[in-house]
Structure formats: C-alpha cells, structure tokens
C-alpha positions as CSV (number, residue, x, y, z in Angstrom):
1,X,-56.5,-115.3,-51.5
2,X,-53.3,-116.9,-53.2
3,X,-50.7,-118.1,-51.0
4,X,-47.1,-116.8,-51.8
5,X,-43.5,-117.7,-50.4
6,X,-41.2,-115.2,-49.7
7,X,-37.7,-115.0,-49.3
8,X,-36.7,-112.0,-47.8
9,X,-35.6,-111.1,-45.0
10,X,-36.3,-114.6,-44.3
11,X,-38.5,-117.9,-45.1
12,X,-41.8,-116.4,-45.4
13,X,-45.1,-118.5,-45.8
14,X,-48.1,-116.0,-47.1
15,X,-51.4,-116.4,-47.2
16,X,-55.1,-117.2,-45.8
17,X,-54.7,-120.7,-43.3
18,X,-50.9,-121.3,-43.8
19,X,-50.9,-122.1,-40.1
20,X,-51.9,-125.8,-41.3
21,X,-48.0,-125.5,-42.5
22,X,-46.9,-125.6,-39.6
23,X,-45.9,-129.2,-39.0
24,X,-44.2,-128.9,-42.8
25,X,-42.1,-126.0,-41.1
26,X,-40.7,-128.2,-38.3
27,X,-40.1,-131.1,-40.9
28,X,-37.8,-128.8,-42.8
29,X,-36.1,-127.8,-39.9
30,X,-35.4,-131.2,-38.6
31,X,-37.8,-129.9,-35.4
32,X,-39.0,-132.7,-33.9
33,X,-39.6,-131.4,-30.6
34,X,-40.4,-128.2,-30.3
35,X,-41.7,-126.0,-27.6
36,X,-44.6,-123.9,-28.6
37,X,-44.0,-120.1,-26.8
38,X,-47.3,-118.2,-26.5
39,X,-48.9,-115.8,-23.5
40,X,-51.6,-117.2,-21.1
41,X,-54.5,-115.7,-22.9
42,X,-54.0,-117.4,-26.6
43,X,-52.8,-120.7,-24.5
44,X,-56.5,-121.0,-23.8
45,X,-57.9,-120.4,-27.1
46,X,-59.1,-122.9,-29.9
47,X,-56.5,-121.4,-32.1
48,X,-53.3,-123.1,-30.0
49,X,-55.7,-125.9,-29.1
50,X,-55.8,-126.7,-32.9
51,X,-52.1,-126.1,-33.6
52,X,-51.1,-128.4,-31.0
53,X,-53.6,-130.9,-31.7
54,X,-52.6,-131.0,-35.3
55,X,-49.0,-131.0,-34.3
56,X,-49.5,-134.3,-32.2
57,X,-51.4,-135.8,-35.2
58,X,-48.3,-135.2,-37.1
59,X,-46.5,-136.7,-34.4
60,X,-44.0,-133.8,-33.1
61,X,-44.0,-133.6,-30.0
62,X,-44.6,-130.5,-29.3
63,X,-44.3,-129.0,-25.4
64,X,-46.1,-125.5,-24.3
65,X,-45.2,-122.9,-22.4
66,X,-47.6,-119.7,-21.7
67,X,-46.4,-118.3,-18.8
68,X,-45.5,-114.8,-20.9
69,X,-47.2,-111.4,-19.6
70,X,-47.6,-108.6,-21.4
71,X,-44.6,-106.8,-21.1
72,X,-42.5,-109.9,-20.9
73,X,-39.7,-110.2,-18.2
74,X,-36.4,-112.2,-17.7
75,X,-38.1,-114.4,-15.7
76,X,-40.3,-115.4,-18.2
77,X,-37.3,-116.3,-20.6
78,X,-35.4,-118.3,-17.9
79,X,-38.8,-120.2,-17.3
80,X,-38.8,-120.9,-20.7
81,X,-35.0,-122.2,-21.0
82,X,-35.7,-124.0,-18.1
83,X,-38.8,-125.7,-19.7
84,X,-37.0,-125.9,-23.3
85,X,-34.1,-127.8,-21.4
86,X,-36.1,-130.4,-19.3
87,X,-38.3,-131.8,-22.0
88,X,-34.8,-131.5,-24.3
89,X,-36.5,-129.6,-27.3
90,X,-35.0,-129.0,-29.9
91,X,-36.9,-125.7,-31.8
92,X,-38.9,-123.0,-30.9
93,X,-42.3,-122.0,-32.2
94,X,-42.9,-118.3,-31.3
95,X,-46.7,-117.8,-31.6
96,X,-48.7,-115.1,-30.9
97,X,-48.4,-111.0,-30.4
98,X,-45.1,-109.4,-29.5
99,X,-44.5,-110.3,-26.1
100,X,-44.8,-114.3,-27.2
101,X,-42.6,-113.9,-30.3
102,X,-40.0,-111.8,-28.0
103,X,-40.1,-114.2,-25.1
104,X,-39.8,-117.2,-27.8
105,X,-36.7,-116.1,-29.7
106,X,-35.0,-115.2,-26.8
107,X,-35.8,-118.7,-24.9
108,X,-34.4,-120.5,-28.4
109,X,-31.4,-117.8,-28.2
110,X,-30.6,-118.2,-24.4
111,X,-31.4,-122.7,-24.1
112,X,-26.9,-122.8,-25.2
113,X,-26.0,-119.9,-23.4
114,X,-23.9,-119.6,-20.1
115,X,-24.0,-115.9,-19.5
116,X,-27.0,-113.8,-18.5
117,X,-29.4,-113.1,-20.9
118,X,-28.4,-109.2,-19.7
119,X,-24.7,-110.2,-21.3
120,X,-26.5,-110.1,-24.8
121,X,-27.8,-106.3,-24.5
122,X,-27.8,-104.2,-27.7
123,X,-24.5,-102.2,-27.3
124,X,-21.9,-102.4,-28.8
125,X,-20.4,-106.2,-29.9
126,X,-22.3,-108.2,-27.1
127,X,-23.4,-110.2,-29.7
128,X,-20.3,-111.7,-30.2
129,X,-20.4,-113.2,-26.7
130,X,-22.8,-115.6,-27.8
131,X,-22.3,-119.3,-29.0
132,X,-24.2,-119.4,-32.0
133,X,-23.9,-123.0,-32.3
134,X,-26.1,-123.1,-29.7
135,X,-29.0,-121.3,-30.9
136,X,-31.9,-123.2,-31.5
137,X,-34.3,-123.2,-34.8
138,X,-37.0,-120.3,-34.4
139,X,-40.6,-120.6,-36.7
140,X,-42.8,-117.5,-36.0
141,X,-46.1,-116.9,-35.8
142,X,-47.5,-113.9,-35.2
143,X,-51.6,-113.0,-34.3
144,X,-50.9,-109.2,-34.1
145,X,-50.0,-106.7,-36.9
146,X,-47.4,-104.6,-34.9
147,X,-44.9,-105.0,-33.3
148,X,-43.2,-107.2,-36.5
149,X,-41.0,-109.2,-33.9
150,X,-41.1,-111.8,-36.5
151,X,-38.7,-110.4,-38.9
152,X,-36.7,-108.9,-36.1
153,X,-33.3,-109.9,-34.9
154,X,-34.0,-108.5,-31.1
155,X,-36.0,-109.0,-28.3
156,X,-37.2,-106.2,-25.9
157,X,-37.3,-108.1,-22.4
158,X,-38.1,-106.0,-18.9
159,X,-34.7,-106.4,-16.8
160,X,-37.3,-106.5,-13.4
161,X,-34.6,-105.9,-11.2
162,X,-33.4,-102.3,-12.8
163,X,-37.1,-101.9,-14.0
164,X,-35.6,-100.9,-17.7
165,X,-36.5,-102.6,-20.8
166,X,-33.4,-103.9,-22.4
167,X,-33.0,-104.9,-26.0
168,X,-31.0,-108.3,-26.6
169,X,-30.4,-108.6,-30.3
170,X,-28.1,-111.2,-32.1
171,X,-28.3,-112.0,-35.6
172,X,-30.2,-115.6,-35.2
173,X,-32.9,-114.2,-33.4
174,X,-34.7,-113.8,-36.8
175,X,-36.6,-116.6,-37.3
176,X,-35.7,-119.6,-39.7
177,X,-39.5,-119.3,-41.1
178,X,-41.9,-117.2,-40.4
179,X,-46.0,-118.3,-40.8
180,X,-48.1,-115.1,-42.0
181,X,-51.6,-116.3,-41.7
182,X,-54.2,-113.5,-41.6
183,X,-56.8,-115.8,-40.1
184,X,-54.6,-116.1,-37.0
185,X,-55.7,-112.3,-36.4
186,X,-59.5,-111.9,-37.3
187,X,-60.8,-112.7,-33.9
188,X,-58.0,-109.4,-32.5
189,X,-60.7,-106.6,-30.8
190,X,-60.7,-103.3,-32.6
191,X,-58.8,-101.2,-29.6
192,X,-55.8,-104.1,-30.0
193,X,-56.0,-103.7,-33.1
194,X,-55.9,-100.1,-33.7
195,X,-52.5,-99.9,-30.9
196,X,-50.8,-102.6,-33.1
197,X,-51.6,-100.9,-36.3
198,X,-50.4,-98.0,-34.2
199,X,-46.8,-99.9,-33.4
200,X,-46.3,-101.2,-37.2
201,X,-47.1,-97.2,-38.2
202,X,-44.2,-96.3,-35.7
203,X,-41.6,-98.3,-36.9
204,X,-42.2,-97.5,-40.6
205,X,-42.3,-94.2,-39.6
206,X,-39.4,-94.0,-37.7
207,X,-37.0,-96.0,-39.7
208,X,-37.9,-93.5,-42.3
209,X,-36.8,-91.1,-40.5
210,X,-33.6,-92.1,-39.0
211,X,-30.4,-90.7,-40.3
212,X,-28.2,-92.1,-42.5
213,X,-28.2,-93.8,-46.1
214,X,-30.1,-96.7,-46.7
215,X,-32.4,-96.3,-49.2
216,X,-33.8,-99.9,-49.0
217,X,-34.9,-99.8,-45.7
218,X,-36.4,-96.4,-46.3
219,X,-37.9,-98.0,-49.6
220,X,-39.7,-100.8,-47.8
221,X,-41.4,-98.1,-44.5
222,X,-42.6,-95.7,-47.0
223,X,-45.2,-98.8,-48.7
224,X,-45.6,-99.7,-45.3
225,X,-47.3,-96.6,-44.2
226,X,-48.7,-96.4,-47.5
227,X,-50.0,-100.1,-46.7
228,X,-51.1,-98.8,-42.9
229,X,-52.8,-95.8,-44.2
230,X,-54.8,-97.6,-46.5
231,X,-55.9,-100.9,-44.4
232,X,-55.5,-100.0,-40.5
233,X,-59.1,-98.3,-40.3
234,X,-60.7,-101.1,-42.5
235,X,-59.1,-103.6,-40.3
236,X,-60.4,-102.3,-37.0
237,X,-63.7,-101.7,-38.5
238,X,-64.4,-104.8,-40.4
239,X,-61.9,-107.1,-38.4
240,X,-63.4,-110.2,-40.6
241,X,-61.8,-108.7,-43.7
242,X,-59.0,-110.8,-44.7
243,X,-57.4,-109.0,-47.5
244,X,-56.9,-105.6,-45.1
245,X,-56.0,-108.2,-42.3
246,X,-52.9,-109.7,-44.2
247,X,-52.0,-106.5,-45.7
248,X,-51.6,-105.4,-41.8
249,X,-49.6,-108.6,-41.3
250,X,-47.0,-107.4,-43.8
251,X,-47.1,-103.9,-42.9
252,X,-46.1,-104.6,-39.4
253,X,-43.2,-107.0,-41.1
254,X,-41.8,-104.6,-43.2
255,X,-41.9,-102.2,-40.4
256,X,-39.4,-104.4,-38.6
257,X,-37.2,-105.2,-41.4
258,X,-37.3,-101.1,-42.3
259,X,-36.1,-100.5,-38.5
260,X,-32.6,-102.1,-38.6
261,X,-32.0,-98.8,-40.0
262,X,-32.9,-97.1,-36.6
263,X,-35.5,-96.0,-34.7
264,X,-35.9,-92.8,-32.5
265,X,-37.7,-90.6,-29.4
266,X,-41.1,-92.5,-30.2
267,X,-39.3,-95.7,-29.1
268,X,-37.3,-94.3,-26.3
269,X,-40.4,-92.4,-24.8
270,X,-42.3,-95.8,-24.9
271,X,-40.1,-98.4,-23.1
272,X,-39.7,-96.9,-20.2
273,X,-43.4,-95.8,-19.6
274,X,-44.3,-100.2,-20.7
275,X,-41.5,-100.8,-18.1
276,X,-42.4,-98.4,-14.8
277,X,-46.5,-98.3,-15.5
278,X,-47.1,-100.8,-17.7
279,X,-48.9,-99.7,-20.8
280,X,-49.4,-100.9,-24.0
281,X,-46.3,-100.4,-26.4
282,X,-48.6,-99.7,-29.4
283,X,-50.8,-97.3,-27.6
284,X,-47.6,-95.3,-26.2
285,X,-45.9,-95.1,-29.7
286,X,-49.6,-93.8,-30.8
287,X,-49.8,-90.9,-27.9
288,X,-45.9,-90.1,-28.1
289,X,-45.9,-89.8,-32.1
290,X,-46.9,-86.1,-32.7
291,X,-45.1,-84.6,-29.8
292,X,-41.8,-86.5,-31.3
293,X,-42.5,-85.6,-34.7
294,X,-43.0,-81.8,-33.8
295,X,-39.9,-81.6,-31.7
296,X,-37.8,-83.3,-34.4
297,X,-39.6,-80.4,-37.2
298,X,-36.8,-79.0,-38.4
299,X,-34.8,-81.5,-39.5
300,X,-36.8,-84.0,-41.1
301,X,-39.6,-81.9,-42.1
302,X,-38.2,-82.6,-45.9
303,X,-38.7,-86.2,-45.3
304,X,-42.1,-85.9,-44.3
305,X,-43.3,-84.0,-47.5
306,X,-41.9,-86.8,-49.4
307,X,-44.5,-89.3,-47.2
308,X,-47.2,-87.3,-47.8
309,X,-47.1,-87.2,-51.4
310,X,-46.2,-91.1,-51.0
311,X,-49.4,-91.4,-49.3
312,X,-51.2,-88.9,-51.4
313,X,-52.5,-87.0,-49.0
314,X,-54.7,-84.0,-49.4
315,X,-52.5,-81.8,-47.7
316,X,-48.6,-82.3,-48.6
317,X,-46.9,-80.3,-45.8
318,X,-45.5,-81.1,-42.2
319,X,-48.9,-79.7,-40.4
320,X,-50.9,-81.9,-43.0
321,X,-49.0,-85.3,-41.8
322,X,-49.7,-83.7,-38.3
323,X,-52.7,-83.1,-38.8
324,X,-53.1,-86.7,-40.8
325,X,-51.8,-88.6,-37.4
326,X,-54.2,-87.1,-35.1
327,X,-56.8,-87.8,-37.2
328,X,-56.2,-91.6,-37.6
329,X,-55.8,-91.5,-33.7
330,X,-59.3,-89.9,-33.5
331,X,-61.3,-92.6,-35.9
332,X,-59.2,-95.1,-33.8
333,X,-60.8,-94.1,-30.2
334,X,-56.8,-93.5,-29.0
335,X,-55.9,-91.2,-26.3
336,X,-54.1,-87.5,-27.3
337,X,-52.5,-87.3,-24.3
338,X,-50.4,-89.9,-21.9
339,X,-52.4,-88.5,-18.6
340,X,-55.4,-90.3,-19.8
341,X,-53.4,-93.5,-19.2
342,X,-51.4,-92.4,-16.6
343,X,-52.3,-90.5,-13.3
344,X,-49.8,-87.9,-12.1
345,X,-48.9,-89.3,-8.9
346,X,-47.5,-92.6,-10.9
347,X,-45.3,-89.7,-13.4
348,X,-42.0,-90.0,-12.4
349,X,-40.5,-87.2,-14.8
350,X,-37.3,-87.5,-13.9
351,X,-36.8,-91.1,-13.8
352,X,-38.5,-91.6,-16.8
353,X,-36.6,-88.9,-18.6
354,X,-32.8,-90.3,-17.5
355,X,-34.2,-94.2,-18.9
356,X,-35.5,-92.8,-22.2
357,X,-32.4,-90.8,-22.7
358,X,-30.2,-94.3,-22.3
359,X,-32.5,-96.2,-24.1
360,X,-31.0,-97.4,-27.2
361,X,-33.3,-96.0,-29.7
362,X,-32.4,-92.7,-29.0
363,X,-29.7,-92.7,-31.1
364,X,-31.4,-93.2,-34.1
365,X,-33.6,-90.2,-33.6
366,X,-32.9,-87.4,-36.1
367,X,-32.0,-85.1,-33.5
368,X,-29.2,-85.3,-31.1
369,X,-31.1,-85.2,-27.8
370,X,-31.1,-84.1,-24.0
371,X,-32.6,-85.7,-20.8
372,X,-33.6,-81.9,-20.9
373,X,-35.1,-83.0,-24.3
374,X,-37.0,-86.3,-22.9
375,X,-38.3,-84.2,-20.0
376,X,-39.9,-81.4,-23.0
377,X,-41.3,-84.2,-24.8
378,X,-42.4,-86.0,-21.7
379,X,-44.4,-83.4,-20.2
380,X,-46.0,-82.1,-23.4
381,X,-47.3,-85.2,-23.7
382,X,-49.5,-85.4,-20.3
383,X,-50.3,-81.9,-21.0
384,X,-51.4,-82.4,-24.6
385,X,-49.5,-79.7,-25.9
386,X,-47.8,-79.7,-29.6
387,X,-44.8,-77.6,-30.0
C-alpha cells in the first residue's frame, strides 16, 4: 500500500504503519511534551505500549492518560486538564476510538480555558467565548472507522449532572495532523466493527440528507457510502484486510467532514439513549436508521434515488435503499429493534423524547420535527415497526 499526504480538511498522513510518524508529527508541531489521551482498554495494549516506547526513544516526553469510558463524561476531560496542566504539556495526542479522540480534543481545547467546558456548547456563538490562544496542538489517531472525530471540530461529552450529551464545538478542535494508519484497526472485533462502520454510514448518510446547499459536502458522503457499501462487510469478515481497512478509515473521515453540513433524527434519537442507558453510538445510529429514514419519506425520497444509483444498487427506489439498510444490518448480526438492547422498564419515552427533541442535530433533519415526532420514532423503534 502507498502512503499519501493529504491536505484537506487538514494534515493528513495515509497509509499502512504511518503510526511510526508519529514522533515526526510532534516535531513539526514543536510538541515536545505531549500527553497521549486514549481509553483504559487500548492503554493496556501493545499498540500504545509501542507508541509510547518509541516516543521516549525519540525523546518526547510523552505523559498518558486513559481514564476515558465509553461514553466519555466531563469528568473525564477535567481529569485530563488537570493531568495536561501538572506535567505542563504542551500537545495533545488523541488516540484511539471516538470517545479517546473526543475526550482528547476537548482536554487540548479546555487546558487555557476559564469557563466551564458547558460554556463552549454548540449553540449559537459560544465559540467565541473561548481564548484560542490557548488552545493546545491536537495530532489524532484513530483505531476505529466511525465515528470520524478526527476530522471533526466538536466533541460530544455526557454533561453527568443533567445526564444529556452536549456538543462543544470550536473551530481548533480539528486536529493539526491527523495519523490514518489502517494497522492501528486490524485487531477491532467484527461486532465493533460492524457498529462503527454503522456510525461512519450514518453521518454520510445524514449529511446527505440535510437541507440546504452544499454540494461539496454532499459530494464527499455520497463516495463515502459508496466506499462503506463496498468495504464494511469485507472488513468485518476478513478484519486482516488492509486495503478494506483503510478505505473504512477514510470513509468514517469523510463522514465527519460531510456532517458540518448537518445531521438529523438518527443523531438526536442516539445521544440521549448513549446518555440515560448507555449504548453503543454506532449500534443506536444502526437500529434508529430505517425508522428515521421512513418517517422523513417524503421529503428526501428524491435524494435517496440519487444514492441508489450512486451505489448502483439493484433496486433504485426508496423501498430498495430500505430494503438495502436492513440487509447490511442482517449480514452484520445488528439488532432491528432498540428493545433487544433495551428492556422496557429502563424506556423512559417521555424523557427521552423531550432530550432528542433539544438535541442539536435535530435541526438538520429534513423534517421540521415534534417531541410528538421523537415519541413516533422512539416507540416504533422498540416495537420494530416501519412506517
């Protein structure tokens, strides 16, 4: 496999073990102490092992900090500026699956800032509160192929005190390089793969189908589900081959440069349900997708022909890209229905339904919606039922 370096939407380094860049990454952005942000799990592995070995032999000085759960928390980012400060570092490396990159570029976002990281939220100009001479350097490196955190300019970190998942987006949360190695991913287990592939799927697809005019980002998530359709199954069946691995990689990439456009219901069904009960984000997206795309028929049902032939699939109507998703969710062992991974008595409707209503991502959805509407899709979901 040839390595390549891309410049857009930021640094990119391409290609089969471009993780032994890494110490050339903190050289050219004067990191010399950086503190390396990964999840529990990984911190254990040989992979970080290595990386922080081969760090030292470069000699940076590199610090860890693993203390990042699944669906990461505000604690976990002011345990990380707490770390970041003491051993005065001076970059971030994000490594690992969505939750590590999160938790990593919002510890390099919030080691200047005085507010609360709950100050920085996604509405309106928050932003703008910032000091963004105080952002620290962010390198990326992700070992999942969804959620495409490292091309994103936001975070999704659980506020635990109002249990809601709030995004905190600023412009330098996107990463000044980002390392795309799809060795960093072969040892990921089929189900963790197939609910990534899932997430990357999600935000190609919704992107697409936000409103609005933007034909670049709608450009870039059509090959991304062209990419996704023609890899995902490949890589959860042969998980040791590398060309369907990085083509994964950059499918879950594009997805998150495609979604500054605007996601929709998908999103806004999910983070409340990874909030209150804990699921996985790319197996929600993966149960939530048809009811969404059925409820939202009408209006982008034009949009979804287009895909079809993009994709070239047998059948070029709505019901065949239907049809189409539940399939891949069927060769992918993932549930049909949100009551196999979540019992009735922990369903709380109407709590659920108010959060995914204020949940930013519902106003990119193609149709103006209800809590009525959240409540619909919410509830056809544990039932099974398509519109």
């Amino acid at each position: 496999m040839q390595k390549y370096n891309w410049n857009y939407p930021t640094t990119m380094w391409v290609g089969e073990n471009r993780i032994k860049d890494l110490g050339s990454a903190c050289k050219n952005l004067n990191i010399k102490k950086p503190l390396l942000v990964t999840d529990s799990g990984l911190a254990k592995s040989d992979m970080i092992k290595n990386v922080l070995a081969s760090l030292k032999k470069e000699e940076i000085l590199v610090e860890l900090y693993s203390n990042v759960v699944g669906n990461p928390t505000g604690t976990n980012v002011n345990e990380g500026v707490e770390c970041f400060n003491k051993n005065n570092c001076d970059g971030v490396i994000a490594f690992g699956g969505g939750s590590g990159l999160d938790v990593g570029k919002a510890i390099a976002f919030m080691s200047g800032q005085n507010l609360p990281i709950w100050d920085f939220e996604d509405v309106g100009d928050n932003w703008t509160k910032a000091n963004s001479d105080k952002i620290a350097p962010i390198i990326a490196v992700p070992t999942t192929a969804g959620t495409g955190s490292e091309t994103g300019r936001a975070s999704v970190i659980l506020n635990e005190d109002t249990g809601v998942k709030n995004i905190i987006f600023h412009p330098k949360f996107l990463p000044s390089i980002v390392i795309l190695d799809p060795i960093l991913t072969v040892g990921l287990p089929p189900k963790i793969t197939a609910a990534t592939g899932m997430d990357a799927l999600a935000h190609n697809l919704e992107a697409y189908c936000a409103p609005g005019f933007h034909p670049m980002a709608d450009g870039i998530a059509l090959e991304g589900m062209r990419l996704i359709n023609k890899w995902l199954l490949e890589a959860v069946n042969n998980g040791t081959n590398i060309e369907a691995r990085m083509n994964m990689l950059t499918a879950a990439s594009m997805g998150s440069t495609a979604f500054q456009k605007g996601l929709g219901a998908i999103h806004s069904l999910s983070h409340p349900v990874n909030a209150l009960n804990n699921v996985h984000h790319g197996l929600s997206n993966a149960i939530f997708m048809p009811y969404v795309l059925t409820f939202n028929k009408d209006v982008i049902e034009n949009k979804i022909i287009k895909v079809c032939d993009y994709l070239e699939l047998r059948d070029k109507s709505f019901n065949g890209f239907i049809e189409w998703v539940l399939d891949l969710r069927k060769k992918l062992d993932l549930p049909h229905k949100l009551s196999e991974v979540i019992e009735e008595k922990d369903f709380e409707l109407d709590r659920l339904s108010k959060m995914a209503l204020e949940d930013p991502s519902t106003s990119g959805n193609p149709k103006k919606l209800t809590e009525s509407d959240m409540k619909i899709m919410y509830q056809h979901s544990m039932s099974g039922t398509l519109f």
